[in-house]
N, C-alpha and C positions, 0 to 999 in steps of 0.2 A: 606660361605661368602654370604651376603646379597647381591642381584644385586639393583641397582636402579633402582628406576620406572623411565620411558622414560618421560620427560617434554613434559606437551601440547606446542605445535608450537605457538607460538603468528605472528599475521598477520601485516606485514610491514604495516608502511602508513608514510605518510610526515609528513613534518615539519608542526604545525600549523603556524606560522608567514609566512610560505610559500603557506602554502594551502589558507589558507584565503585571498588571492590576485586573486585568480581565481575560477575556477568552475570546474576543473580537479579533478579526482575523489581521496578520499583521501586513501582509503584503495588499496594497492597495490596487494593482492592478496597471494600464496604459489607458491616456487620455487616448482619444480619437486620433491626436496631434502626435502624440507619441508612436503609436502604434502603427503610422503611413510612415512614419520617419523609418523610425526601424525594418517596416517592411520595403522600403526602399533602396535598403541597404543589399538586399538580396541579387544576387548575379543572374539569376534564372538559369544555374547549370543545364546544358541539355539531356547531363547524361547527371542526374542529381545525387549522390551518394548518401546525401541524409535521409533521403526515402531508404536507403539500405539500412539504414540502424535505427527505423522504426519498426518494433515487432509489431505494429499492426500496417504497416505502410501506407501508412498515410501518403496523399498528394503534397507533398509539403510547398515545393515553389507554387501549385496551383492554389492552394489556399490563399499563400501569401498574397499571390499578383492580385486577388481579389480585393484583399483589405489595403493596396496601393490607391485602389480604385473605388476607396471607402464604400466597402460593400460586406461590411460582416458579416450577413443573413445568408447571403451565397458564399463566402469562407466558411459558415460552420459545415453549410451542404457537404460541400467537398469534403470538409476533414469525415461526417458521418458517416459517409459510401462506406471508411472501414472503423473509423471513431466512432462509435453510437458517446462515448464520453467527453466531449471533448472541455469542456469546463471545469471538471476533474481529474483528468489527466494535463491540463497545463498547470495547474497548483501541485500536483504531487506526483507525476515520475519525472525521472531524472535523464531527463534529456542530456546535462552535459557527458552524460556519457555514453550517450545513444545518437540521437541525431545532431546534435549540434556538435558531437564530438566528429561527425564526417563532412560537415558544411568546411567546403574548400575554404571560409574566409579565416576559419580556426589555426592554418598552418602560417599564415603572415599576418594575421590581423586578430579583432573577435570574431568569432562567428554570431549570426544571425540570433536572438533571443527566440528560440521558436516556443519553447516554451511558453512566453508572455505572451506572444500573436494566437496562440491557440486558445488561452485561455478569454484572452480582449475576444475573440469572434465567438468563443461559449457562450460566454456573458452575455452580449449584447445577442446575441440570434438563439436563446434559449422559447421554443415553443410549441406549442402542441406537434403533434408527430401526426402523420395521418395515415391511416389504419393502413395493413400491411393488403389488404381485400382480401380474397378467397382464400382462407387455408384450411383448402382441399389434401395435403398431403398429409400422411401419418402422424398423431401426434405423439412429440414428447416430452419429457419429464426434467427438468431440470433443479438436483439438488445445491442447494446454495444462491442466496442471495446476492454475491460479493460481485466482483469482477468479471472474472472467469465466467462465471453463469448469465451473469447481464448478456455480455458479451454477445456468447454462444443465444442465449435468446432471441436476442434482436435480429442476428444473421438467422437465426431457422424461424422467424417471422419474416423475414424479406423472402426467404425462399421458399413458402406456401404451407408452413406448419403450426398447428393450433400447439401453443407452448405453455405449459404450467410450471411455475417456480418452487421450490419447497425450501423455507428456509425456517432454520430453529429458532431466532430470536422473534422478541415481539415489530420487530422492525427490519425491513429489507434494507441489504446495502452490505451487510458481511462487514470487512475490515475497513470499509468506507464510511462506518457510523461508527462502532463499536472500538477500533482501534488509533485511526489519525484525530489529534484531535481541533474542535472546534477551528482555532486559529492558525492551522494548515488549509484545512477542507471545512467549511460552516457545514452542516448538515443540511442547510435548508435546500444547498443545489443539490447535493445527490438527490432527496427526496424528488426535485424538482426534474432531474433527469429518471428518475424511475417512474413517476408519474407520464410520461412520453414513452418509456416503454408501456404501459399499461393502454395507452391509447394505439400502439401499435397490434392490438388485442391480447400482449401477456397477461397470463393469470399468477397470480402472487398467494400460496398461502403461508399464512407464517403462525407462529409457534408449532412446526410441525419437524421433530426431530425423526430425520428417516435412520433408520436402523432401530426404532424403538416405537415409536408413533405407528409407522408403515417402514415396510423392510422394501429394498428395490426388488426383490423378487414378488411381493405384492400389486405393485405398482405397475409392474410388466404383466401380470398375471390374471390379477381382480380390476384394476382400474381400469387396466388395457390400452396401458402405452406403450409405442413399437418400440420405442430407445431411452434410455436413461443415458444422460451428462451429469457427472458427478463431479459437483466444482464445492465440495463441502469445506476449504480451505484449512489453513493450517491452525488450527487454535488451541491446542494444548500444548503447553510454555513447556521448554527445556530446564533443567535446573542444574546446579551446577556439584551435588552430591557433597557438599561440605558438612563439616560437623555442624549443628546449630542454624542447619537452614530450613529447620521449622520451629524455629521459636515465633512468638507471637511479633510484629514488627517488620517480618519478613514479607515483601509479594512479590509474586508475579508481576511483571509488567503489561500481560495479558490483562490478569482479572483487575491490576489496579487505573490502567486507560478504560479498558468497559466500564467499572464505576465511576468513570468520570466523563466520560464522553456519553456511553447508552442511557447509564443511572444518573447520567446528570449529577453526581456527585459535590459539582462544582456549583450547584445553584443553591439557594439558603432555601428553597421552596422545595425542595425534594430534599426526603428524609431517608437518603441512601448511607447508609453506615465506612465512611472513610475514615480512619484514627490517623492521622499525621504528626508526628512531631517537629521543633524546630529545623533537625538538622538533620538530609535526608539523604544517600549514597544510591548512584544508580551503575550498575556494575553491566557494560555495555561500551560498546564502539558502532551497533548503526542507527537507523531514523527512529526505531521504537524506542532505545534507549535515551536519544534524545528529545522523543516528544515526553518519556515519561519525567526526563527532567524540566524539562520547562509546561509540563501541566503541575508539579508538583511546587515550583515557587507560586503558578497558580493560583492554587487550593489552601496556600497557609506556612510553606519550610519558609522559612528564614535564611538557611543557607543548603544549596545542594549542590553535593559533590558527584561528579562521572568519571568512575573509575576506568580504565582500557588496559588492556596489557601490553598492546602493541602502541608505536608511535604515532601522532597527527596524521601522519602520511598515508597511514594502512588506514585508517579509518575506514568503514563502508559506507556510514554516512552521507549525506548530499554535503557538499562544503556550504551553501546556503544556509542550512540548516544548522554548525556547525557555529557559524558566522551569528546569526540570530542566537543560542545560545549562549555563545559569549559579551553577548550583547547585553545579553536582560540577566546576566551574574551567573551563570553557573560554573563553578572553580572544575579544570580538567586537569587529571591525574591519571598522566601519560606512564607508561611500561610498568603498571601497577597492577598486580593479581592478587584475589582475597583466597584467604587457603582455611579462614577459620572464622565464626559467628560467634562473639561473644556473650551470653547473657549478665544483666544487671542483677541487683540483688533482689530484682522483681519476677526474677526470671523471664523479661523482656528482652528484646536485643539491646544490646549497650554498645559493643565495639565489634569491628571488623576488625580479623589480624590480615594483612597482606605482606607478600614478598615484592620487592625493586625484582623488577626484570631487565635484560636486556635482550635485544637481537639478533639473532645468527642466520643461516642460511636458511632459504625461501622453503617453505614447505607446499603439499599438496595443492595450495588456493593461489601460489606465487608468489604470500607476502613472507616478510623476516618470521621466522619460528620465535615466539617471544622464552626466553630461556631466564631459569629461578638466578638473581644473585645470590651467591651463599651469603649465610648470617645476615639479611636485609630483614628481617622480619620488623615489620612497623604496625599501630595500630593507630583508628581511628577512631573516635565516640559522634556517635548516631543514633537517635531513634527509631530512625526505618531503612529499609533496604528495598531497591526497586531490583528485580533480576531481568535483565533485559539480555536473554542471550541465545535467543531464536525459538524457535515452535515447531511442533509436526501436528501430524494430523489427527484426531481421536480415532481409536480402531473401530471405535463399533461399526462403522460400514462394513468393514472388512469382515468381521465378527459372526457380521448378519449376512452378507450373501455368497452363497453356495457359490463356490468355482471361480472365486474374484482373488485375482494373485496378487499380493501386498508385499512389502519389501520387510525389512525389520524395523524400520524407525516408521513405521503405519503408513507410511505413504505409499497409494496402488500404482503398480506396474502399470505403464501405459507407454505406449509409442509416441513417443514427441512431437513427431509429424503430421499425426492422426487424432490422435487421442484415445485411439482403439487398445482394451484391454482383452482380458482372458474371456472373457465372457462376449460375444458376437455383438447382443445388442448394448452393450455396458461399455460408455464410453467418458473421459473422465480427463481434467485439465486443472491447470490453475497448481495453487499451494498443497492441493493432496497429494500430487502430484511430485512436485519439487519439492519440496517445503515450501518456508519462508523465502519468498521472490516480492517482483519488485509490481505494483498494480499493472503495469502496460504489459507485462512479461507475459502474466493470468491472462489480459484482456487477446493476446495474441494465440496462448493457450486456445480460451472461448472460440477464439476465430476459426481455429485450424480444426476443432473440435467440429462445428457447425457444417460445414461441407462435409466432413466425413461421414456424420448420418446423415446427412441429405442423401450421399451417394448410395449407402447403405440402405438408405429404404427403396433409395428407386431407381 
């Protein structure tokens, strides 16, 4: 007699008509009950392939067999050895296309939710850290609060190094506070996983914008640290160069998730300045352009539209994510590109003109080249426009230090492998780096970054 294969665990969340009235986070998580199920489901490959498509390789069957063995506390250990995140990273990177996209059950079956087993063993095994002991070795400098720089911290705290963080906002966490919001990632666990670096003995200063505050060759020089990691991330928005995209109406997807995620824009008790209209256009295809439409039914639109130029398919997007905003109403307007900003007679924005596109052969990235149909031009009337169409890095680092080799779109030269730039003790990872990448991508950055000044000092 056949036995049946064990169903993957599907992960609780709300109601949309209910989630969408606040900021509370939608995915509930796996009971205990859940979470042995699922982990049970796991084969224990010998030879594991989804440790290969984790940029930070995590133990992934080793985790697992833990939590079979209802042992969260020793599952987070394991994922830590190279996860210092691991409660953040199963809410927000995209496993279906990294590990769970190698898990052998993926080719005849589902594969394993690793994502939700990682997040269940965050959750439940989140606590103090205990100090790294003697760091006896060189210390150094790490700009950026975000991923990338946690990261790389934690690893040159395990490896005998006194580490200081320098980040610009009033609050550590980089694109883990300031940009996902609330009901992906609650801020209170990053805090709560930063707080554990801090007990690993990092030092955190914040409001300290290096290349203006202190320049990295001060920092090397006067303060006398052996190395700089420069994980200052990607945060100045793309735009998309059309007529009428600075009329008043227009943002960034950058500035307008920080006002609502850092500035708390969404609370009635903070008096952060957001103007939103009824009906709101977010001109984008990945997770930014998505969270800023579903913060923005949030905060007050009534109806929000996500423009794309390419089809459902090409999306960059997580399809979870994808999935949850069709959920909670947000209308998508597939092969559709805005070519013009219209103002009202308040000289506000009033309409978007866009062209129908369609399809043709794969370009540079491997998806369809989206291509103008003639005479499509259509318009749309809106109050606001969100631009959601990627970031690079601000130059002033570049700006400010002597001998640091930078590309054209701001992001500094560095070796992928290393994180070694032009400068010997100047080493650098994460979004400044690439641009706009995915949090685990940074977090592997950080990793790879960390042994290389280890080796470098000594």
């Amino acid at each position: 007699m056949n036995q049946e294969k064990p169903e993957r665990q599907r992960i609780p969340r709300r109601r949309p008509e209910e989630r969408v009235e606040d900021f509370q986070e939608v995915a509930r998580g796996y009971t205990s009950e859940q979470a042995r199920r699922e982990a049970e489901r796991c084969l224990q490959c010998p030879k594991p392939q989804c440790v290969e498509g984790c940029p930070v390789r995590v133990d992934i069957p080793g985790f697992i067999k833990k939590i079979t063995s209802d042992e969260p506390q020793a599952a987070a250990e394991v994922i830590k050895i190279t996860n210092v995140l691991p409660a953040i990273c199963g809410r927000v990177c995209p496993q279906e296309d990294q590990c769970e996209a190698r898990c052998i059950l993926a080719a005849s079956d589902e594969p394993i939710n690793i994502g939700a087993l990682e997040r269940y063993a965050g959750d439940r095994a989140r606590k103090q850290e205990k100090p790294s002991g003697n760091l006896t070795n060189p210390p150094v400098a790490v700009v950026g609060a975000g991923p990338a720089g946690l990261t790389c911290a934690a690893d040159l705290l395990r490896l005998g190094h006194p580490v200081t963080i320098f980040e610009a906002f009033h609050e550590p966490g980089g694109v883990l506070v300031y940009g996902i919001p609330e009901f992906r990632l609650p801020k209170e666990i990053v805090r709560e996983e930063i707080r554990h670096l801090e007990d690993m003995g990092a030092k955190i200063e914040t409001n300290v914008l290096v290349g203006r505050t202190v320049t990295i060759d001060q920092l090397l020089n006067e303060q006398k640290f052996a190395s700089v990691f420069v994980a200052a991330g990607a945060g100045t928005p793309w735009f998309l160069g059309l007529p009428g995209e600075n009329l008043p109406g227009v943002y960034a997807a950058n500035e307008f998730l920080t006002r609502v995620n850092l500035m708390r824009a969404h609370r009635s008790d903070y008096a952060t300045p957001l103007k939103l209209g009824d009906r709101v256009a977010v001109i984008g295809g990945g997770n930014v352009a998505l969270d800023s439409a579903r913060s923005a039914l949030r905060v007050g639109a009534s109806e929000v539209l996500l423009l794309y130029r390419r089809d459902r398919e090409q999306m960059p997007a997580r399809k979870m994510e994808v999935e949850h905003a069709e959920e909670e109403g947000v209308e998508f307007h597939f092969l559709t590109n805005p070519i013009r900003f219209h103002p009202d007679d308040q000289d506000h924005l009033g309409q978007i003109e866009c062209l129908q596109m369609k399809l043709g052969q794969p370009d540079d990235s491997g998806r369809p080249r989206p291509l103008p149909v003639e005479d499509s031009n259509h318009f749309y009337d809106v109050d606001n426009v969100i631009v959601a169409v990627g970031s690079r890095p601000n130059r002033i680092i570049g700006e400010t230090t002597e001998d640091l080799e930078t590309n054209s779109d701001n992001t500094i030269a560095a070796d992928e492998s290393s994180g070694a730039t032009s400068r010997p003790e100047v080493f650098a990872g994460g979004d400044v780096v690439t641009g706009s990448a995915t949090v685990i991508a940074a977090m592997g950055a950080g990793r790879r970054a960390a042994r290389s000044i280890h080796n470098y000092l000594t």
